[in-house]
KEFIMAR-278019 format. One line per 2 residues: number of its first residue (from 1); for each residue y, x, z of N, C-alpha, C, O, CB. Coordinates in pm, 1 decimal. Each point is the difference from the previous one (the first is absolute). Glycine has a CB too. Layout:
N
NUM = Y:X:Z:Y:X:Z:Y:X:Z:Y:X:Z:Y:X:Z ~ ... $
//
This chain:
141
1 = -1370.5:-1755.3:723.1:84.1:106.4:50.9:144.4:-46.5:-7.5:40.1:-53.6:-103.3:-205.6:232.2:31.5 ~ 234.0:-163.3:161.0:157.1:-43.0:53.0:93.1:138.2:-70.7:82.6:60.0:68.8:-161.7:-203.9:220.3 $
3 = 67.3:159.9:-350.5:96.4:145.6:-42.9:126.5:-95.1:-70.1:7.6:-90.9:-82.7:-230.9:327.9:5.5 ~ 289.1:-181.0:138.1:147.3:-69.9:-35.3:75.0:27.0:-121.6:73.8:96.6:19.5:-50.6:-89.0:201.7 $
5 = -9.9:-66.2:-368.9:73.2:-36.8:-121.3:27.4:145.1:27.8:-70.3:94.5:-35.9:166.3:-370.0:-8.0 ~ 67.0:282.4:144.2:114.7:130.8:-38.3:-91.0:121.6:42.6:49.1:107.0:-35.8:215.9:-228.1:98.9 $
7 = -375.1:131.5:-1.4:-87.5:121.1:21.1:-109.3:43.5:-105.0:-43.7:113.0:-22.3:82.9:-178.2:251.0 ~ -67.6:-41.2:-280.1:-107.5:45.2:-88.8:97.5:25.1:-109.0:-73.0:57.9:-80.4:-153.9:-189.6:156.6 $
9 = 338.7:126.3:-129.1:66.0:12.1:-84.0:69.6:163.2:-32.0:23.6:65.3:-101.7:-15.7:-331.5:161.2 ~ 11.6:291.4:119.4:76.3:144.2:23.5:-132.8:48.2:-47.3:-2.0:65.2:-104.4:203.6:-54.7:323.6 $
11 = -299.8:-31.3:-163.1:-123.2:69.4:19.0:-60.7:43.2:-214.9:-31.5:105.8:-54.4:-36.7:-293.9:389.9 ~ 77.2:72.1:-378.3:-10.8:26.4:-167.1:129.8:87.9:-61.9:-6.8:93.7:-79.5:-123.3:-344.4:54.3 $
13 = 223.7:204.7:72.7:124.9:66.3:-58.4:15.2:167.3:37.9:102.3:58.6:-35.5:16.8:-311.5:59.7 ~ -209.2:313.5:37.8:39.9:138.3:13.0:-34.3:48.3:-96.2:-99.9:-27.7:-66.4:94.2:51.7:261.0 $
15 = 108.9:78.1:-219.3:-3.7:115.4:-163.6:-145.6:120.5:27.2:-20.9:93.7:77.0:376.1:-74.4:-116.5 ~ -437.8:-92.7:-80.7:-84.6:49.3:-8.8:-54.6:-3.0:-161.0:63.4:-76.1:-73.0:-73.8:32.2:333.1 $
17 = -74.7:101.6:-307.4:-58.1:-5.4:-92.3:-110.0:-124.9:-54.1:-19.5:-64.4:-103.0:90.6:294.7:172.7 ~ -126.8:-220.3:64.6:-66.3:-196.1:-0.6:-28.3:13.4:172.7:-22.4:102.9:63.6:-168.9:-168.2:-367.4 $
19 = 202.2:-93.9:359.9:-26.5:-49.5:107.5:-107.3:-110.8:18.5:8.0:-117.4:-36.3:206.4:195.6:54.9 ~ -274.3:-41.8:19.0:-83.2:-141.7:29.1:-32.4:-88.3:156.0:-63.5:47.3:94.3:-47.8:78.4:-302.2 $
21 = 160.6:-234.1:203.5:-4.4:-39.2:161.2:-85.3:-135.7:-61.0:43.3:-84.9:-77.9:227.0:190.0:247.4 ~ -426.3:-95.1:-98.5:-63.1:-73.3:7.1:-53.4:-81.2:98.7:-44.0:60.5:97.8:51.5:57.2:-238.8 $
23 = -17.2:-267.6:142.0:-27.9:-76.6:180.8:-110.0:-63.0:-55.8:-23.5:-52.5:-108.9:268.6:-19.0:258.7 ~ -294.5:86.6:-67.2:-159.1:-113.5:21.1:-21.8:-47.5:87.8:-7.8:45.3:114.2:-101.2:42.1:-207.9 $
25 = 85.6:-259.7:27.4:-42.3:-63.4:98.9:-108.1:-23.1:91.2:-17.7:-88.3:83.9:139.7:48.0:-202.5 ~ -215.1:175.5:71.1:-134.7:-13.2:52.6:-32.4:167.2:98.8:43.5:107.7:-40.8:-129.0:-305.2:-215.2 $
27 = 36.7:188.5:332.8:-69.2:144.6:84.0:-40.8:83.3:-117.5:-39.1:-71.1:-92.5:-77.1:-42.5:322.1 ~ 113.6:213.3:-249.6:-96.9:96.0:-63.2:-72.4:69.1:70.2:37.0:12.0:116.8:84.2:2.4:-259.4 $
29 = -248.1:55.8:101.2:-127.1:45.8:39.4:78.8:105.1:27.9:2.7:17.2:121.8:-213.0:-114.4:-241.2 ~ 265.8:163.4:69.6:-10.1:188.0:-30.3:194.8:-14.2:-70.9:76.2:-85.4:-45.2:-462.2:175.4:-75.1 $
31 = 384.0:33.5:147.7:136.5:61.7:-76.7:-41.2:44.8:-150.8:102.9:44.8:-50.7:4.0:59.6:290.0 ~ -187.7:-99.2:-309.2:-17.8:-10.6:-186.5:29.2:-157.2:30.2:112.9:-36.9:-32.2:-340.8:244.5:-102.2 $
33 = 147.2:-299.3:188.2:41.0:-166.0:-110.2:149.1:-3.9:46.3:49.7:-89.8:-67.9:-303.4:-105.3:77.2 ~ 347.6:245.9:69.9:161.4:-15.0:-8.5:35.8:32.0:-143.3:51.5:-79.4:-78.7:-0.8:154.6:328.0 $
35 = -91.7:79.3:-279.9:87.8:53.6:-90.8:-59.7:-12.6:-162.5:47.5:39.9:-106.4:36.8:124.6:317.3 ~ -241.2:-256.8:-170.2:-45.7:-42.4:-140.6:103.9:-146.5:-29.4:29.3:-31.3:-115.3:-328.1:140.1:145.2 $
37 = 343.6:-183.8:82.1:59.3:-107.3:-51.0:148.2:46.5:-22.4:73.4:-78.4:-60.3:-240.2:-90.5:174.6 ~ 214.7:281.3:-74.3:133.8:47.7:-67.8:-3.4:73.8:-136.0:100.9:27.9:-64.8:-28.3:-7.0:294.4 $
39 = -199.1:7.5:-265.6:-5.9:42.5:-148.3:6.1:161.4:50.9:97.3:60.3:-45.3:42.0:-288.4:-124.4 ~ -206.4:287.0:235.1:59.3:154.0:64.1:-171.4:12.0:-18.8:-85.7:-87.1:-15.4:362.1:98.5:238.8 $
41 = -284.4:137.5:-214.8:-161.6:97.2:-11.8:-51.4:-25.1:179.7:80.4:48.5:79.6:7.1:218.2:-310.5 ~ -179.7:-318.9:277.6:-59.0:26.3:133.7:10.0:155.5:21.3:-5.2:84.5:-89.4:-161.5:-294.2:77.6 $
43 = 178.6:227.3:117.6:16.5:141.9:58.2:-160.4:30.9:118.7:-31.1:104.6:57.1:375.3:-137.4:-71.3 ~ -395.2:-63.7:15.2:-142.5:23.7:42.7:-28.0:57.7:167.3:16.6:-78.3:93.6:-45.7:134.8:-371.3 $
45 = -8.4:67.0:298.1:2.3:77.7:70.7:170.1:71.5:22.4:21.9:47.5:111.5:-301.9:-43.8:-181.8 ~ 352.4:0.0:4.1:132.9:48.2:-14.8:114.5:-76.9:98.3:80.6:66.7:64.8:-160.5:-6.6:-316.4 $
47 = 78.1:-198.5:255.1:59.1:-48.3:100.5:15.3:64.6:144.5:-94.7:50.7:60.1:26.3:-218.5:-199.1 ~ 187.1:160.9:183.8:16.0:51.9:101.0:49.3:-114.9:115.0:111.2:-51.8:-9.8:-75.5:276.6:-135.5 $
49 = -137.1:-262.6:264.1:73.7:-90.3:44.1:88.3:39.8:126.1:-8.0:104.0:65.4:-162.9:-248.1:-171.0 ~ 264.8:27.1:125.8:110.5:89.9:83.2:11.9:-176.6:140.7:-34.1:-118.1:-6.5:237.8:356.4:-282.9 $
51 = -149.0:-165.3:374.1:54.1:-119.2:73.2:155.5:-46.6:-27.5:84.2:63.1:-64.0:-254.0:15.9:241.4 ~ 184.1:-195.9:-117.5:113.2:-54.8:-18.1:123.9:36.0:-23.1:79.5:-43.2:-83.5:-195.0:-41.2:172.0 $
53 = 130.5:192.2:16.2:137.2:87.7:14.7:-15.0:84.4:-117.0:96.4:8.9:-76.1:-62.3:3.2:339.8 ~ -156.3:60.1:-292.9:1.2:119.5:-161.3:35.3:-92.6:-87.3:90.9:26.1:-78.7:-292.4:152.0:96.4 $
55 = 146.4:-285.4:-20.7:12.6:-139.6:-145.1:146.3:-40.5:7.9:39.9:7.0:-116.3:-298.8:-148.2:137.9 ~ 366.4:99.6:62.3:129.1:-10.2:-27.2:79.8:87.9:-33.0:99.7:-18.9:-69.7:-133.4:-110.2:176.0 $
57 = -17.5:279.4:-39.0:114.8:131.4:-0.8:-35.9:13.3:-180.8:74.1:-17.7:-96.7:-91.9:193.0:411.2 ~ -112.3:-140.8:-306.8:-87.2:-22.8:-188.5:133.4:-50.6:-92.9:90.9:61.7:-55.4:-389.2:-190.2:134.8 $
59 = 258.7:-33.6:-66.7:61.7:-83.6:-71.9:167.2:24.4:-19.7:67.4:-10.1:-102.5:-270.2:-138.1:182.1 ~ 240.4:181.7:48.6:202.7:-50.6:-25.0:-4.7:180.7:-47.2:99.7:24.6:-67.9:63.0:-275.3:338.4 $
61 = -243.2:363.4:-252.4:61.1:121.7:-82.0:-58.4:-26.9:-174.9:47.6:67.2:-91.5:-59.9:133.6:346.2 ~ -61.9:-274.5:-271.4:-38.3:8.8:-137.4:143.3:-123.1:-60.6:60.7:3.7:-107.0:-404.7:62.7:142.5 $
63 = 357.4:-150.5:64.4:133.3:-84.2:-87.4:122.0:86.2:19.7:92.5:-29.8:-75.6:-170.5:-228.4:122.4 ~ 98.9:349.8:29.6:74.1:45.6:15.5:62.5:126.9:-82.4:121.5:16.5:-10.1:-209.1:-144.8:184.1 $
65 = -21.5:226.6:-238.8:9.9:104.0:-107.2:-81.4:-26.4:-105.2:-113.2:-43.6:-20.5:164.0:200.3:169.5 ~ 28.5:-122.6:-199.8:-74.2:97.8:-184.5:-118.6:55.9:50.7:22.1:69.8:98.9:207.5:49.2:-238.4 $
67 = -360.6:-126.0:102.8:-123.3:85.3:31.4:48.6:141.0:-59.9:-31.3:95.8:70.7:-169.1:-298.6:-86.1 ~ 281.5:237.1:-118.8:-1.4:103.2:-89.9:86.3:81.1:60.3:-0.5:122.6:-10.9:-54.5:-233.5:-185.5 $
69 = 133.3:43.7:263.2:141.6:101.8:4.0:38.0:-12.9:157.1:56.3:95.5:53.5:59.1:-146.5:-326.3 ~ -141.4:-49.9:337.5:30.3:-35.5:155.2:177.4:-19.3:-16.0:84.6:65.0:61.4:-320.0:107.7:84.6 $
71 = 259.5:-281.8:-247.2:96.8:-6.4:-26.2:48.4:-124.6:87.4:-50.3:-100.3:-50.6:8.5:232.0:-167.4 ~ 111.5:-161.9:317.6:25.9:-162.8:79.9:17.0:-89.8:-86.1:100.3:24.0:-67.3:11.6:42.8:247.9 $
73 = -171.6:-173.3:-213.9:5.2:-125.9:-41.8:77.4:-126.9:45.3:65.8:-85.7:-58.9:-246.3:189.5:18.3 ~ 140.6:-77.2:187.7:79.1:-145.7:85.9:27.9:99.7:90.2:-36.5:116.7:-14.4:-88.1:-380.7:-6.0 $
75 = 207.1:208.8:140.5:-4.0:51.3:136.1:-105.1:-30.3:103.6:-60.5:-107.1:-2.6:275.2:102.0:-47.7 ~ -238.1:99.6:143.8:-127.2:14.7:68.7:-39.1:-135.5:56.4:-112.3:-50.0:5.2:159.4:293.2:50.8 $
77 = 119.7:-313.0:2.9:-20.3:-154.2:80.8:-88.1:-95.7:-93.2:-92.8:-67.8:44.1:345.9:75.0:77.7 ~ -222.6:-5.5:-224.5:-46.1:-96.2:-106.8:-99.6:23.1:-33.7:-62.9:-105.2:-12.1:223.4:67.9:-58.7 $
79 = -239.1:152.8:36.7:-130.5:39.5:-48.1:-67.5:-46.4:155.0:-100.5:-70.5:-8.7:153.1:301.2:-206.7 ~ -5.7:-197.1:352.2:-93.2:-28.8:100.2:-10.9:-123.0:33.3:-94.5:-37.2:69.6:124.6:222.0:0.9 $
81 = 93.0:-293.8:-127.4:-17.7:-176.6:20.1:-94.4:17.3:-74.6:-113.0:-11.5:47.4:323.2:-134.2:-20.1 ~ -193.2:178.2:-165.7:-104.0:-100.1:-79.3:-138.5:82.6:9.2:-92.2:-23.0:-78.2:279.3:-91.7:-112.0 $
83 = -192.3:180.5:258.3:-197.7:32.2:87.4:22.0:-107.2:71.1:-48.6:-97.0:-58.0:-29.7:373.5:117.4 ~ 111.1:-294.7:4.5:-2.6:-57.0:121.3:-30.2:-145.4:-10.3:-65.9:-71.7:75.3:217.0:241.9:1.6 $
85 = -62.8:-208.1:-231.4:2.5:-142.5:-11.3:-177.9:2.7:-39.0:-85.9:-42.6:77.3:394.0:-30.3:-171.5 ~ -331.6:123.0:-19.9:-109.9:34.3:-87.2:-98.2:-8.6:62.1:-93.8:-54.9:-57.8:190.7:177.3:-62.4 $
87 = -122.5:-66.2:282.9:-114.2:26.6:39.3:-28.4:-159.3:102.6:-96.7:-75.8:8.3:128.1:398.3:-33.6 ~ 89.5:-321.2:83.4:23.0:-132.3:27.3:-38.2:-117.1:-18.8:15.6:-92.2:80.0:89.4:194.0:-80.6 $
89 = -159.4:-108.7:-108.9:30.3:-142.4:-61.5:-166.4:30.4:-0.3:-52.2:-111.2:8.0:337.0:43.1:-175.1 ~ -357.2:139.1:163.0:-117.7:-10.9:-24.5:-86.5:10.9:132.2:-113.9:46.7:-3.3:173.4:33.4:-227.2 $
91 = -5.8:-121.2:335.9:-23.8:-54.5:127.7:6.5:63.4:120.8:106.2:55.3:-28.8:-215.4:-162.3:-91.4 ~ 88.8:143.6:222.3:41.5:73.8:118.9:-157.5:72.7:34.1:-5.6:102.8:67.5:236.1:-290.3:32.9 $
93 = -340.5:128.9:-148.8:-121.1:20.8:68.3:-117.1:78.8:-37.0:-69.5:-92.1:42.9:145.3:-90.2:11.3 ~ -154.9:260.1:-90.7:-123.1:16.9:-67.8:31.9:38.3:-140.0:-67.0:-48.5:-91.1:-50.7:-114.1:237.6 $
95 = 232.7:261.1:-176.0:23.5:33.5:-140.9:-9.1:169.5:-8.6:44.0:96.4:62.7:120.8:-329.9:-104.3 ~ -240.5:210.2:-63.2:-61.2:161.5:-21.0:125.7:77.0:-106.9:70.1:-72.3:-70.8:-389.7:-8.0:77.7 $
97 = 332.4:195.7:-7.1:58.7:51.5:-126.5:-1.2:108.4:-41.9:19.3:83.7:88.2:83.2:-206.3:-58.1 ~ -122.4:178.0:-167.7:-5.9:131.9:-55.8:104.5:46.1:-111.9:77.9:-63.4:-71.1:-313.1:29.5:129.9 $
99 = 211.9:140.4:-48.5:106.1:104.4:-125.7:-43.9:38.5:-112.7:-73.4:-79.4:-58.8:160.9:181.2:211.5 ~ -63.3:3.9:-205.2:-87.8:91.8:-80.7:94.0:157.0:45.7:39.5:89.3:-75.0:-135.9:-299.9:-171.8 $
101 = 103.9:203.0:331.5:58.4:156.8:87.7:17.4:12.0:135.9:45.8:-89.9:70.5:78.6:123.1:-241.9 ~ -163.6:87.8:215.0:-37.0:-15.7:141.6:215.6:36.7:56.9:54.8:-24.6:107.4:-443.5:149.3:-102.8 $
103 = 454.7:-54.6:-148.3:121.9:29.4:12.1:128.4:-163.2:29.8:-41.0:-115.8:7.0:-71.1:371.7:-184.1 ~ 231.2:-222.6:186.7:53.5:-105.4:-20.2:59.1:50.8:-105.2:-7.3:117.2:-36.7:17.2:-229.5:239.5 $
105 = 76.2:-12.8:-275.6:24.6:8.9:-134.5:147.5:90.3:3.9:32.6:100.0:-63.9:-174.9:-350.1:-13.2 ~ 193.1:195.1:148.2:147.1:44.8:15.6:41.0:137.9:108.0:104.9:33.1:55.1:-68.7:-309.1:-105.1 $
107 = -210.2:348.7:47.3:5.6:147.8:43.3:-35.3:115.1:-130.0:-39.6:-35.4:-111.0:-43.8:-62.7:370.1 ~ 104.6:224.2:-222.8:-48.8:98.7:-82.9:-134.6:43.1:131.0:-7.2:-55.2:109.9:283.2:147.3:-293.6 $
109 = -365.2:11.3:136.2:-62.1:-58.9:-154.9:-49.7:-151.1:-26.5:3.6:-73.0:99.0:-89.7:307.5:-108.6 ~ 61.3:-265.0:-55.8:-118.3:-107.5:2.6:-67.4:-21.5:-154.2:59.9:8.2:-107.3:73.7:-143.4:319.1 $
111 = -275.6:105.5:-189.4:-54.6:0.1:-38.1:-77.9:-160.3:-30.9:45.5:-97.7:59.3:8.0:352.2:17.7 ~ -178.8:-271.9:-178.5:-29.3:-118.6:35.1:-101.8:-52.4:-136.1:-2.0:44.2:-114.8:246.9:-74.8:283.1 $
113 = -303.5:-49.6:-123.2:-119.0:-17.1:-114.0:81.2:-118.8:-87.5:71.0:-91.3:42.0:-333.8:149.9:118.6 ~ 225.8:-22.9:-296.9:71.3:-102.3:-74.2:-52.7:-119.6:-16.9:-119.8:2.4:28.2:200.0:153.6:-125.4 $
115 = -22.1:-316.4:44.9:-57.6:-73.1:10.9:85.6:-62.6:-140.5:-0.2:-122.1:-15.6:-100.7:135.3:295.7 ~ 159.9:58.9:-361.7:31.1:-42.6:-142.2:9.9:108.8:-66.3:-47.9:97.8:57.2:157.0:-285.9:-13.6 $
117 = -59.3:207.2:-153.9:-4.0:111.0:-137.7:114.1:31.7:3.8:47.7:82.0:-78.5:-197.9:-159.3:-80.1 ~ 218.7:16.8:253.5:198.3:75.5:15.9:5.6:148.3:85.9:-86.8:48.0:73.0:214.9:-332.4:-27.4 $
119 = -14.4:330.4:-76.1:-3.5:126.2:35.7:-7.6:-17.6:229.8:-73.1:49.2:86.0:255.5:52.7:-413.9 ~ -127.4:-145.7:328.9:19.8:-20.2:186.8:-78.4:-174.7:32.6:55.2:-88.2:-65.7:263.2:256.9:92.3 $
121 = -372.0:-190.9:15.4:3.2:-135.2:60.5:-51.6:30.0:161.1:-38.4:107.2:46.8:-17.7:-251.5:-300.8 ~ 66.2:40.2:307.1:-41.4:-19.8:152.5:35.0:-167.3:19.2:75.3:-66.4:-71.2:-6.1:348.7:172.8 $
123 = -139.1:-323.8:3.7:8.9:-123.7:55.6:-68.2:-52.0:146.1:-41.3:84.3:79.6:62.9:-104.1:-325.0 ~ -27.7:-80.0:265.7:-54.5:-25.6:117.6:-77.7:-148.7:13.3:69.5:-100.7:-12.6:119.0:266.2:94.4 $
125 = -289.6:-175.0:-64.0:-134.1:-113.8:18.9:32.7:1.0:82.9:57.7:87.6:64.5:-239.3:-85.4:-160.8 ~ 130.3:-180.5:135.4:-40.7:-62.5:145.9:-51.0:-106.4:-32.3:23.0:-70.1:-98.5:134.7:147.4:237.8 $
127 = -250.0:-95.5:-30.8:-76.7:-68.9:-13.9:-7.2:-85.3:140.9:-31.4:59.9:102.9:-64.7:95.9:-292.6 ~ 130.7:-320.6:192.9:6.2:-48.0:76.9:-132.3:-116.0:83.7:-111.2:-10.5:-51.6:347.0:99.6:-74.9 $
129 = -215.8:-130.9:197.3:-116.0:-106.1:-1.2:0.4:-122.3:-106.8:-103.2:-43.5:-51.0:101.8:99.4:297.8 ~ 103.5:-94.6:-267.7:-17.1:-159.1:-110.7:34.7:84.9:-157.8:-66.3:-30.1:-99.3:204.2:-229.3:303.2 $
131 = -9.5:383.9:-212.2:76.7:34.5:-50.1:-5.2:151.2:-87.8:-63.1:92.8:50.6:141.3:-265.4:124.7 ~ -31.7:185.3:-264.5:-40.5:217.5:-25.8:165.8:14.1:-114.8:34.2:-115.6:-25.1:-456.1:165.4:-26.2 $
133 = 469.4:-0.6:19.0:82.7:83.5:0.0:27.8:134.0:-85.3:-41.5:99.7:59.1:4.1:-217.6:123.4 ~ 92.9:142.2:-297.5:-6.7:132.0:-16.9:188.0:33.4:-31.0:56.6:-95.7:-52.7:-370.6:99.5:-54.8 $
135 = 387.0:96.9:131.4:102.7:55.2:-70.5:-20.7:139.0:-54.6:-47.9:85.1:75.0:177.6:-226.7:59.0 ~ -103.8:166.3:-234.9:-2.4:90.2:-70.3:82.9:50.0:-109.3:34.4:-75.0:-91.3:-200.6:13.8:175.5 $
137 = 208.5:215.2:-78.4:83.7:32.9:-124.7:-40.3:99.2:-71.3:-86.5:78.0:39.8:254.6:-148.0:55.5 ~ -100.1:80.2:-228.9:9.6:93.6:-39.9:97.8:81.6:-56.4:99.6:-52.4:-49.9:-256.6:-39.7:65.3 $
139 = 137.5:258.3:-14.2:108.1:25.7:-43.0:5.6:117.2:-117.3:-115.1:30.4:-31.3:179.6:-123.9:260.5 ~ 23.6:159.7:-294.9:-23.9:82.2:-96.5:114.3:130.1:33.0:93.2:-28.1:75.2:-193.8:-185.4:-253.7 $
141 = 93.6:330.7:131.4:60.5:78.4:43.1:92.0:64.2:-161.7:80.7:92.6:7.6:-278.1:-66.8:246.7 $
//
């Protein structure tokens, strides 16, 4: 995976309670072996999968707010590069991806199946042909 030093860096560095940005060099079967190799609970039946356009808008509002408070973190431009870079890098072709909310993060309400013991988390799987992928946060209120 091509994810670029200063992106995966913004991408760890957002204020959160814990982050986890995990790359693999290998396809995964399913969305549990993503988030078993990020150390996260499988969500099973709970996954929600989304297309491309739900998976970037997803991603740059979860870098973009506080899950707890919908407090701005970065500005919108920057949370939507680094989707963009993120999804990017994990190829143009045949890439699947899921949530754990059918909501976006950086709307009211939302809702969402948990996938750690923190008070808020959300993230986003993908799963590529050579490649799989997870970002994920958490947050506390």
């Amino acid at each position: 995976m091509m994810l670029g030093e200063d992106v995966s860096r913004m991408m760890r560095d957002r204020t959160a309670a814990q982050v986890w940005l995990t790359l693999l060099d290998q396809s995964a079967s399913t969305f549990d072996e993503v988030a078993l190799a990020a150390g996260l609970t499988p969500l099973g039946r709970a996954w929600v999968e989304v297309d491309a356009g739900r998976a970037k808008r997803f991603l740059a509002g979860l870098l973009r707010v506080n899950l707890a408070y919908k407090n701005e973190l970065m500005p919108k431009h920057r949370a939507d590069w680094l989707a963009d870079e993120f999804i990017r890098a994990l190829g143009p072709y045949n890439l699947r991806f899921a949530t754990n909310s059918s909501d976006l993060p950086d709307r009211l309400p939302y809702s969402w199946t948990p996938a750690t013991d923190w008070t808020f988390d959300a993230g986003i799987a993908v799963i590529g042909e050579t490649e799989s992928a997870i970002y994920w946060v958490a947050d506390e209120d």
